[in-house]
C-alpha positions, 0 to 999 in steps of 0.5 A, a space after each residue: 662807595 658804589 660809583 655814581 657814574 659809568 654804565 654798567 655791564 651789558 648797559 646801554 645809554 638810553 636802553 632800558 628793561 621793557 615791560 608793559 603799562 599793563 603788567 604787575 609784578 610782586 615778590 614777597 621776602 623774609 623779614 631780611 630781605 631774601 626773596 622767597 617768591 614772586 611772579 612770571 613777570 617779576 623774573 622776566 623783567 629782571 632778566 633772572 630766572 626764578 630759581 636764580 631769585 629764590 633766596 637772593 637779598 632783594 637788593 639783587 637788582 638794586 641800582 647803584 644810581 638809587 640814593 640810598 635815602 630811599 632806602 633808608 625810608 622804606 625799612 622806617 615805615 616797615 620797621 613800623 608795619 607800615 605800608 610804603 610806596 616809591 619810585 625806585 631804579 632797578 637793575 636787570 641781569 643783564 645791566 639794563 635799569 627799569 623803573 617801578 613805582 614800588 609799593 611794600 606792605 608788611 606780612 606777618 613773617 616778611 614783606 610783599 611787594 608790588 610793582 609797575 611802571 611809572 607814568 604821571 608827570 610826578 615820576 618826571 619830577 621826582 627821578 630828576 630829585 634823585 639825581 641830586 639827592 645822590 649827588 648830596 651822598 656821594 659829595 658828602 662820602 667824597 669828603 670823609 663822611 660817614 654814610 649815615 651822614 651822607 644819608 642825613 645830609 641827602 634827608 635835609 636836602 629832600 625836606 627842603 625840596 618838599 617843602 618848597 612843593 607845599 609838602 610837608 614831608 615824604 608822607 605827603 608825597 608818598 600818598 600823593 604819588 601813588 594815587 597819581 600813579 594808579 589814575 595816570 596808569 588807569 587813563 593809558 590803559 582805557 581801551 587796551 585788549 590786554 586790561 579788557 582781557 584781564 576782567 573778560 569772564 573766564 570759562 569755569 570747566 575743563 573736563 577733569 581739571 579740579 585746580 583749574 575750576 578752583 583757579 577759575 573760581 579763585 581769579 572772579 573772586 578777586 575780580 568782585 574783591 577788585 570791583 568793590 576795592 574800585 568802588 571805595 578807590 572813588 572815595 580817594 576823591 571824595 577825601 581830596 576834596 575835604 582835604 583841600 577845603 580844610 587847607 583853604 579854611 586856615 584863616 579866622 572867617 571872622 577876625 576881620 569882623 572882631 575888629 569892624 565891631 570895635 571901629 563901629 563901637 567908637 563910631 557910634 559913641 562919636 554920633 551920640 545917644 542917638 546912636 546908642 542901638 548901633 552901640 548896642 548891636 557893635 558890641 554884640 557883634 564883637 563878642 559874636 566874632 570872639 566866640 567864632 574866632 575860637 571856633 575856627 581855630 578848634 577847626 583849624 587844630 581838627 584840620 590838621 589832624 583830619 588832613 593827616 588820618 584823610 591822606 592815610 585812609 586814600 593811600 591805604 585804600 590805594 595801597 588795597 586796590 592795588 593788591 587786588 589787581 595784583 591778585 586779579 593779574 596773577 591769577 589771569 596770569 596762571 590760568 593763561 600760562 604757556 603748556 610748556 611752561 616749566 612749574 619751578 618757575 611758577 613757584 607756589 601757587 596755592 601758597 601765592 594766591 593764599 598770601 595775596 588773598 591775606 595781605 589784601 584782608 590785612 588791608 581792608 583791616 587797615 582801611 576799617 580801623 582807619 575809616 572808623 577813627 576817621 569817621 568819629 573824627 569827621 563827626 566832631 568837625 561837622 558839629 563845629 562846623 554847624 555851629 560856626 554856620 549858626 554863629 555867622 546866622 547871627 552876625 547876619 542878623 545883627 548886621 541887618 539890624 545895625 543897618 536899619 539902625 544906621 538908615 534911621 540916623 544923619 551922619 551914619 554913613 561911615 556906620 552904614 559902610 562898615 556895616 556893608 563890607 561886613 555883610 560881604 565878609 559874612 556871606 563870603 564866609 557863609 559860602 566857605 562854611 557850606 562848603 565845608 560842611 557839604 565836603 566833610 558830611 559826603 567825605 564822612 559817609 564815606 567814611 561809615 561806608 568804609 567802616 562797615 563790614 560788607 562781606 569781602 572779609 568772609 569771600 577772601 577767607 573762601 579764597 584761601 580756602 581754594 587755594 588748598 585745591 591749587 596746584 601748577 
C-alpha cells in the first residue's frame, strides 16, 4: 500500500511545482499509458526532460496522495471512448506536487490529454473530498481488504457526498467542473499580456522559412477554429438555463386544480339546480387537469433524458473549446520557442499539430451527432410544451366562466374562492410553461446550430495538410 503520509523526497510543506493560469500542457500515450509525446510545458513542469518522459507510463508523476477511485473512473470512461475531466495531484521529479484539472479524450491508437490549473471554488471543494475518499482506501487495506474493495468503499462514499450536493453521480460533476474551470480561468486571464499575446496576429513570412509560413499559417487556422469553438462555448449557458427550467418544472402544474374541480363539483351539487352550470364548468375543469397532469409527466420523463443529452453536449462542447486553445497554445508555442532550443525536446511537430488538428475534428464529430439528437429531442418537448400552454388556455377559459357563474348565484362565495385561487394556480403555471418554452426554443436553435456542418470540418483537414510541411 503506497503511504498516505510523509513528504516525499525533495518536498516541501506547502511548495508546489509553479506554472502559470496561462499555460496548457498535453501529452498523448499508447492505449497502455506509456507517453509518446507532449509539450515544452508538460516537461517543465514535471521537472523531466522530454527524452525522460518518452515511453514512461503515465503514472511517472502520479501522486501517492491521489485516491485511486480516480483513477478507477477515468480508464471506465476511456474503456467506453469517452472523454473524461478531473481534478488530479501530480508529482514532479523533483518531489514537488501541481495540481491539474485534467481532461482525456480518446485517439484511435491512444489517449490525448490536456491540462491546466485549477482555480474555481469547486476545485476547493473537491481536493478536501479526496482527502477523505483516501483516508476510506487506506482505512479499508489497513483492515485486510482487497484494493478493489478499498476502491468500492472509496466509490460509496463519493456517491453520498455527491448526492448530498444535488448531484447525481461523477458525470454531473464531471460536466460541472469543467465549465467551471474554463470560466473561472477565462475571468483571471481578461487583460493578461500573455492571453492577449497568445491571439495577437503573427507576421507570416521569414525570407526563406517554409515551415515557419505553414506554422504561421497553421496557428490563424487554429485561432478561427478557436473563434468559432468560443462562439458555441456560449451555448453552454443557453443549455444551463434549459437545464435548470426542466428541474424546477418537476411538480404537476395542474394537480392541485384536479382536486379544486372535484371540491367545487360537490359545492355546486350542495347549491342546488341553480348551480348546475358551476357543475358543468367543474367537471370539465376536472378532465382538463387529468389530461394536463399526464402532460407534464411526459415532460418530466423527457426532462430527465434531455438534462443528461444537454449537460453531455456543453461538457463535449467545452471538452473541444479546450482542444483548440491547446491547439492555438502549442503552436504560439513552437514559432515563439527559444534559438537555442534543442529540436528532441520538441518531439514531432508536424506529427503533434496533425493530432491536436484531429482530435479537435473528433470533437466537433461528437458535438454534431450530439446536437442533432438533442435537437430531435428538443423538437418533441416544444410540442408538449405547446400543448400544455393550450390546455392551461383552456382552464383559463372555464375559470372565467365559472366565475361569471358564481357572481350569478347567493350563496356562491366558497365557489367564487376556489375559483380565484385557481386562477392564480393557472397564471402561475402559465409564467412557468413560458418560460419553459422560451429556454427550450433558443437551447434548440442552438442545437440546429451545432448540428449543422459550417465549414471548420474542411479548414482542419487543411490544417493537417500543413503540417506535412512542418519541421523544428
Amino acid at each position: 500500500m503506497e503511504p498516505r503520509t510523509g513528504m516525499s523526497e525533495g518536498e516541501v510543506a506547502g511548495a508546489e511545482r509553479s506554472f502559470g493560469i496561462d499555460e496548457l500542457f498535453f501529452s498523448t500515450t499508447d492505449p497502455g499509458g506509456r507517453i509518446l509525446t507532449g509539450n515544452p510545458v508538460f516537461a517543465r513542469v514535471s521537472a523531466y526532460t522530454a527524452q525522460e518522459l518518452r515511453g514512461r507510463a503515465h503514472n511517472v508523476v502520479r501522486h501517492p496522495d491521489m485516491p485511486r477511485l480516480v483513477f478507477r473512473i477515468l480508464w471506465r470512461h476511456l474503456r467506453d471512448a469517452a472523454p473524461v475531466a478531473a481534478y488530479v495531484k501530480n508529482r514532479a521529479k523533483d518531489g514537488l506536487p501541481y495540481w491539474v484539472v485534467a481532461t482525456v479524450v480518446p485517439l484511435e491508437d491512444g489517449f490525448l490529454s490536456v491540462r491546466f490549473k485549477p482555480s474555481s471554488p469547486t476545485f476547493d471543494l473537491i481536493r478536501g473530498l479526496y482527502d477523505d475518499l483516501r483516508e476510506v482506501e487506506d482505512r479499508i487495506e489497513a483492515g485486510g481488504g482487497t484494493r478493489d474493495a478499498a476502491i468500492d468503499a472509496s466509490e460509496g462514499h463519493l456517491t453520498e457526498v455527491l448526492a448530498g450536493l444535488g448531484l447525481r453521480d461523477y458525470d454531473d460533476l464531471m460536466h460541472r467542473l469543467l465549465v467551471e474551470e474554463m470560466r473561472s480561468r477565462e475571468d483571471l486571464l481578461t487583460g493578461s499580456p500573455a492571453w492577449a499575446a497568445l491571439w495577437a496576429r503573427t507576421p507570416g513570412e521569414r525570407h526563406g522559412d517554409s515551415s515557419h509560413a505553414a506554422l504561421v499559417r497553421t496557428l490563424e487556422g487554429f485561432r478561427d477554429a478557436h473563434g468559432r469553438m468560443d462562439e458555441r462555448f456560449s451555448d453552454v449557458q443557453e443549455y444551463a438555463r434549459l437545464n435548470d427550467a426542466l428541474g424546477n418544472r418537476s411538480r404537476d402544474l395542474v394537480g392541485e386544480m384536479h382536486l379544486q374541480s372535484l371540491n367545487m363539483v360537490l359545492a355546486a351539487a350542495h347549491l342546488g339546480d341553480s348551480a348546475a352550470g358551476i357543475g358543468v364548468v367543474a367537471r370539465l375543469m376536472g378532465a382538463e387537469a387529468d389530461a394536463g397532469t399526464a402532460l407534464t409527466a411526459r415532460l418530466n420523463e423527457r426532462g430527465d433524458a434531455l438534462g443528461t443529452q444537454l449537460r453531455e453536449l456543453g461538457f463535449r462542447i467545452g471538452i473541444a473549446r479546450l482542444l483548440a486553445e491547446m491547439a492555438v497554445f502549442f503552436s504560439y508555442e513552437m514559432l515563439h520557442r527559444p534559438p537555442n532550443a534543442s529540436a528532441a525536446d520538441d518531439g514531432d511537430l508536424a506529427g503533434n499539430v496533425a493530432l491536436l488538428a484531429v482530435a479537435l475534428s473528433d470533437s466537433l464529430a461528437h458535438i454534431g451527432r450530439a446536437a442533432g439528437d438533442l435537437e430531435r429531442a428538443l423538437r418533441r418537448t416544444i410540442a408538449d410544451i405547446a400543448d400544455l400552454s393550450r390546455l392551461l388556455g383552456v382552464l383559463a377559459a372555464l375559470q372565467l366562466n365559472g366565475t361569471i357563474e358564481a357572481a350569478r348565484i347567493d350563496g356562491a362565495v366558497g365557489v367564487g374562492q376556489m375559483l380565484s385561487e385557481m386562477a392564480d394556480q393557472v397564471t402561475a403555471a402559465q409564467a412557468e410553461v413560458r418560460e419553459l418554452a422560451s429556454a427550450a426554443a433558443a437551447a434548440r436553435a442552438r442545437a440546429r446550430s451545432g448540428a449543422a456542418d459550417d465549414g471548420l470540418e474542411h479548414d482542419l483537414q487543411e490544417i493537417v495538410r500543413e503540417a506535412a510541411l512542418l519541421k523544428v
